[in-house]
C-alpha positions in Angstrom: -16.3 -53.2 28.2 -18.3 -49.8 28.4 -18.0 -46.6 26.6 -16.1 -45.0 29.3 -13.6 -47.4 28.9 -13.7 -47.1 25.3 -13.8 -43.1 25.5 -10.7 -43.7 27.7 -8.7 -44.7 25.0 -8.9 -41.0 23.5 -6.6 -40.1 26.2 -3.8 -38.3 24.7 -5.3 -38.0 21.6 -5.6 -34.6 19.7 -9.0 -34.3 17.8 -10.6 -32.0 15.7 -14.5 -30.5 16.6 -16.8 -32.0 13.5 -18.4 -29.2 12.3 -15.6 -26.2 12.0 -12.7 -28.3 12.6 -11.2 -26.8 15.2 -8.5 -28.7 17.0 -8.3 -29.9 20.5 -6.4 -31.9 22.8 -7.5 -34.8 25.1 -5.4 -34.2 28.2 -7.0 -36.7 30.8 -9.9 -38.9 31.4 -10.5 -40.1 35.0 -14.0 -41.6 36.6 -15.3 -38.6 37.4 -14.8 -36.1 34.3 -12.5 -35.3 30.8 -10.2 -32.5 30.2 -9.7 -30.8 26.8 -7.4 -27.9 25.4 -8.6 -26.2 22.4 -5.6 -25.2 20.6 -7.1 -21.5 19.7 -7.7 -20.8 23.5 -4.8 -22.7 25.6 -7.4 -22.8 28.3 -8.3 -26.5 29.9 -11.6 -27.6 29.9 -13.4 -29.5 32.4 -16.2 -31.8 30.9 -18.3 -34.1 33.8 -18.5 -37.8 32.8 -22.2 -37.4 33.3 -22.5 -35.2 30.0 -20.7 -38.0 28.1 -23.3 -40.4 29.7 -26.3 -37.9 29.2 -25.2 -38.2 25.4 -24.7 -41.9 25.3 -28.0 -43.2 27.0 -29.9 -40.8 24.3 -27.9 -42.7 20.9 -28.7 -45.9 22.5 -32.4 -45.5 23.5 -33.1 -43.0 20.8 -30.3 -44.1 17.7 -29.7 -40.4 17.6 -29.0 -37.2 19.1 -27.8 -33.7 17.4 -26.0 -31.0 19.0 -28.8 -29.0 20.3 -29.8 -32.2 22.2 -26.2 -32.5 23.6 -26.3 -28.6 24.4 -29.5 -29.1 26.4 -27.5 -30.9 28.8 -24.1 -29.6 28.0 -24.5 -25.9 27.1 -20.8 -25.3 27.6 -19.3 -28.0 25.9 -21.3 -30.0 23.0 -18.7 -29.4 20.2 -16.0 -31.5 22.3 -18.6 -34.2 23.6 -20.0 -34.9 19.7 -16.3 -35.0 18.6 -15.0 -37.7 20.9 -17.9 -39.3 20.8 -17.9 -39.5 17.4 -14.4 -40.9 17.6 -15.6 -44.2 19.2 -15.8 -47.0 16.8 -19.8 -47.7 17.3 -20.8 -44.1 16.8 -21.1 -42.1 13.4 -21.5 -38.5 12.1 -23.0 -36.4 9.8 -22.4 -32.6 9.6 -25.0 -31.6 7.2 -27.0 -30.0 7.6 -26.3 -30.0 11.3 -24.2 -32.0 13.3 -25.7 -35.2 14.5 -24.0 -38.8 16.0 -26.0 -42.2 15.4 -24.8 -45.4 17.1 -23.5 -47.9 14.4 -26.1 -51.3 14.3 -24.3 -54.2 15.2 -23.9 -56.5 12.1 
Protein backbone atom coordinates (compact mmCIF):
# COMPACT_ATOMS: atom_id res chain seq x y z
CA UNK A 1 0.00 0.00 0.00
CA UNK A 2 1.36 3.65 -0.65
CA UNK A 3 0.09 6.98 0.34
CA UNK A 4 -1.46 7.56 -2.92
CA UNK A 5 -3.51 4.81 -2.42
CA UNK A 6 -4.16 5.76 1.02
CA UNK A 7 -4.75 9.58 0.00
CA UNK A 8 -7.24 7.97 -2.53
CA UNK A 9 -9.47 7.09 0.06
CA UNK A 10 -10.22 10.93 0.72
CA UNK A 11 -12.07 10.80 -2.44
CA UNK A 12 -15.42 12.16 -1.83
CA UNK A 13 -14.65 13.36 1.25
CA UNK A 14 -15.37 17.08 2.45
CA UNK A 15 -12.51 18.40 4.69
CA UNK A 16 -11.75 21.35 6.53
CA UNK A 17 -8.12 23.53 5.90
CA UNK A 18 -6.30 23.14 9.54
CA UNK A 19 -5.50 26.36 10.39
CA UNK A 20 -8.77 28.71 9.57
CA UNK A 21 -11.00 25.90 9.01
CA UNK A 22 -12.22 26.60 5.88
CA UNK A 23 -14.17 23.80 4.16
CA UNK A 24 -13.45 21.94 1.04
CA UNK A 25 -14.46 19.23 -1.04
CA UNK A 26 -12.37 16.22 -2.46
CA UNK A 27 -13.93 15.78 -5.85
CA UNK A 28 -11.45 13.32 -7.60
CA UNK A 29 -8.08 11.76 -7.23
CA UNK A 30 -6.59 9.99 -10.32
CA UNK A 31 -2.67 9.05 -11.02
CA UNK A 32 -1.83 12.06 -12.20
CA UNK A 33 -3.36 14.97 -9.84
CA UNK A 34 -6.41 15.78 -7.03
CA UNK A 35 -9.24 18.07 -7.46
CA UNK A 36 -10.65 20.24 -4.62
CA UNK A 37 -13.71 22.76 -4.27
CA UNK A 38 -13.44 25.28 -1.59
CA UNK A 39 -16.87 25.91 -0.52
CA UNK A 40 -16.23 29.93 -0.25
CA UNK A 41 -15.03 29.99 -3.92
CA UNK A 42 -17.16 27.18 -6.01
CA UNK A 43 -14.08 27.13 -8.16
CA UNK A 44 -12.19 23.55 -8.80
CA UNK A 45 -8.80 23.17 -7.97
CA UNK A 46 -6.29 21.26 -9.71
CA UNK A 47 -3.48 19.98 -7.32
CA UNK A 48 -0.43 17.66 -9.24
CA UNK A 49 0.24 14.42 -7.47
CA UNK A 50 3.84 15.48 -7.43
CA UNK A 51 3.04 18.24 -4.75
CA UNK A 52 1.44 15.49 -2.54
CA UNK A 53 4.76 13.45 -3.17
CA UNK A 54 7.10 16.59 -2.80
CA UNK A 55 5.32 16.77 0.77
CA UNK A 56 5.46 13.22 1.62
CA UNK A 57 9.21 12.34 0.72
CA UNK A 58 10.07 15.59 3.12
CA UNK A 59 7.89 13.91 6.50
CA UNK A 60 9.53 10.74 5.85
CA UNK A 61 13.21 11.72 5.32
CA UNK A 62 12.94 14.75 7.46
CA UNK A 63 9.80 13.70 10.25
CA UNK A 64 8.47 17.08 9.52
CA UNK A 65 7.56 19.72 7.25
CA UNK A 66 5.47 23.22 7.86
CA UNK A 67 3.53 25.11 5.48
CA UNK A 68 6.12 27.32 4.25
CA UNK A 69 7.99 24.16 3.26
CA UNK A 70 4.85 22.82 1.39
CA UNK A 71 4.46 26.41 -0.16
CA UNK A 72 7.96 26.31 -1.52
CA UNK A 73 6.85 23.69 -3.80
CA UNK A 74 3.18 24.29 -3.74
CA UNK A 75 2.76 28.09 -3.68
CA UNK A 76 -0.85 27.85 -4.84
CA UNK A 77 -2.15 25.18 -2.86
CA UNK A 78 -0.44 24.22 0.67
CA UNK A 79 -3.55 24.77 2.82
CA UNK A 80 -5.34 21.85 0.86
CA UNK A 81 -2.12 19.51 0.57
CA UNK A 82 -1.46 19.92 4.75
CA UNK A 83 -5.21 19.16 5.24
CA UNK A 84 -5.49 15.87 3.39
CA UNK A 85 -2.39 14.99 4.32
CA UNK A 86 -3.09 15.43 7.66
CA UNK A 87 -6.18 13.27 7.18
CA UNK A 88 -4.02 10.10 6.58
CA UNK A 89 -3.88 7.94 9.48
CA UNK A 90 0.22 7.99 9.79
CA UNK A 91 0.48 11.79 9.70
CA UNK A 92 -0.30 14.34 12.51
CA UNK A 93 -0.79 18.17 13.05
CA UNK A 94 -0.17 20.95 15.11
CA UNK A 95 -1.51 24.50 14.33
CA UNK A 96 0.33 26.45 16.84
CA UNK A 97 2.03 28.32 16.38
CA UNK A 98 2.09 27.48 12.74
CA UNK A 99 0.83 24.74 10.94
CA UNK A 100 3.08 21.84 10.69
CA UNK A 101 2.38 17.67 9.75
CA UNK A 102 4.84 14.98 11.45
CA UNK A 103 4.61 11.34 10.33
CA UNK A 104 3.24 9.15 13.20
CA UNK A 105 6.40 6.48 14.51
CA UNK A 106 5.34 3.16 14.02
CA UNK A 107 4.74 1.46 17.42
Amino acid sequence: MTFWADLSRLSGRTLKTLGHGKVFDVLDINEKHVIVKPHATGSERTIHRQDFQYVFDTISLQGSIDLKGIRHFSEMNPVYIAAMMAALPYITFSNRPKIHLRIVAAS
